[in-house]
C-alpha positions, 0 to 999 in steps of 0.5 A: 143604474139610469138617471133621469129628470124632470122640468121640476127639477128632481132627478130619479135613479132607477136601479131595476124596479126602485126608483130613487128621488131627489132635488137636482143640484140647480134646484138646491142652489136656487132654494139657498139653505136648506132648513126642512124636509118633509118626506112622504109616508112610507107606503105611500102610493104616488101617481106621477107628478103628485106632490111627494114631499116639500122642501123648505129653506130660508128663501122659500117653501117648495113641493118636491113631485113624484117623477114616476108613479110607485109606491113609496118604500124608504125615506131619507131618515137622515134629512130629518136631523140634517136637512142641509144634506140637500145642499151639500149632497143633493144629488147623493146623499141628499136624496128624499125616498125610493120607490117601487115603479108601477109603470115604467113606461113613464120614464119616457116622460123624463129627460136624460142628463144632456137633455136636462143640463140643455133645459136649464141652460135655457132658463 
């Protein structure tokens, strides 16, 4: 399994041709307590850097995007009763949904884990 990441901060695992996405955990730190998640529809088709779900805590509200294009096959049923899996597990059990890559030539547009921990060093 690969993972990747965006400079929206979401992280995708891919695991042949499904994807998996969720909200890194500087994200998750930055939003404070998680208290809903809204996730995609289940068949869902999603261009890359659509808006895909939205995250809200007490802070703030914020879109969660499709890092990769694909069309969306499972979601994250149990963030609906505990969203603040987000906080205590968001990049695991915290994710929101998978999806079937449609073109995985767009995971060159992403960066790898040194890459990305060397983004948010900078912010």
């Amino acid at each position: 399994m690969s993972r990747y990441f965006t400079d929206e901060h979401e992280w995708v695992d891919v695991e042949g041709e499904t994807a998996t996405v969720g909200i890194t955990d500087y994200a998750q730190e930055q939003l404070g307590d998680i208290v809903f998640v809204e996730t995609p529809e289940v068949g869902a088709e999603l261009g890359q850097g659509d808006d895909a779900a939205v995250v809200e805590s007490v802070k703030a509200a914020s879109d969660v995007y499709a890092a990769v294009s694909g069309t969306v096959v499972e979601v994250n049923e149990a963030l609906e009763d505990e969203p603040a899996l987000v906080n205590s597990s968001a990049e695991e059990d915290g994710w929101f949904f998978r999806l079937t890559l449609s073109d995985t030539d767009e995971l060159g547009d992403l960066m790898d884990e040194k890459a990305y921990k060397a983004f948010v060093a900078d912010l």
